[in-house]
C-alpha positions as CSV (number, residue, x, y, z in Angstrom):
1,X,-61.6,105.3,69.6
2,X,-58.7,106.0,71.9
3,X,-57.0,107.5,69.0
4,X,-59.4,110.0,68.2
5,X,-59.3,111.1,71.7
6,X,-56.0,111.4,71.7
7,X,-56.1,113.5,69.0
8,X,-58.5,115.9,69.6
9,X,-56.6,116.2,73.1
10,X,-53.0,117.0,71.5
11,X,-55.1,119.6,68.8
12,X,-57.1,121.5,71.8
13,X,-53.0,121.2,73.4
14,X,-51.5,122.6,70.4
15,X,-54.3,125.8,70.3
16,X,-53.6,126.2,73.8
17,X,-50.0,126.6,73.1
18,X,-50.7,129.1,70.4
19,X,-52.9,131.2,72.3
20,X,-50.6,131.2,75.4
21,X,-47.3,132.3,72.6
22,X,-49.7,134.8,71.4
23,X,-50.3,136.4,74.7
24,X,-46.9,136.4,76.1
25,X,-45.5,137.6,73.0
26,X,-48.1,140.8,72.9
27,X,-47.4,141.4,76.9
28,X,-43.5,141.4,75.7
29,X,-44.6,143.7,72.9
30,X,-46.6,146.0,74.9
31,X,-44.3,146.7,78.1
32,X,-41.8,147.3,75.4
33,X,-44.1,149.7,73.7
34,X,-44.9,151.3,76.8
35,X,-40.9,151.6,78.0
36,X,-40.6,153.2,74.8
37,X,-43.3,156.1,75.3
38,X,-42.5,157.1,78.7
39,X,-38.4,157.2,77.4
40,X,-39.7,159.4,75.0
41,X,-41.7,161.6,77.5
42,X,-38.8,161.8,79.9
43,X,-36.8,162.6,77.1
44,X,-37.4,166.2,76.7
């Protein structure tokens, strides 16, 4: 019994880990996105 516990704990553990990559890595992705619009605005 413990072991299925366990398991479903380290599986909700590993989505959490993959959600939270996923939304750091599309924050990282949009502030670079949006450095690179304004550089291009400024850039006249």
């Amino acid at each position: 019994m413990s072991g299925s516990s366990t398991s479903d704990q380290d599986r909700k553990r590993k989505r959490a880990m993959i959600v939270f990559q996923i939304v750091i890595y599309s924050w990282i992705l949009g502030t670079f996105l949006v450095q690179l619009y304004l550089k291009s605005i400024s850039d006249w």
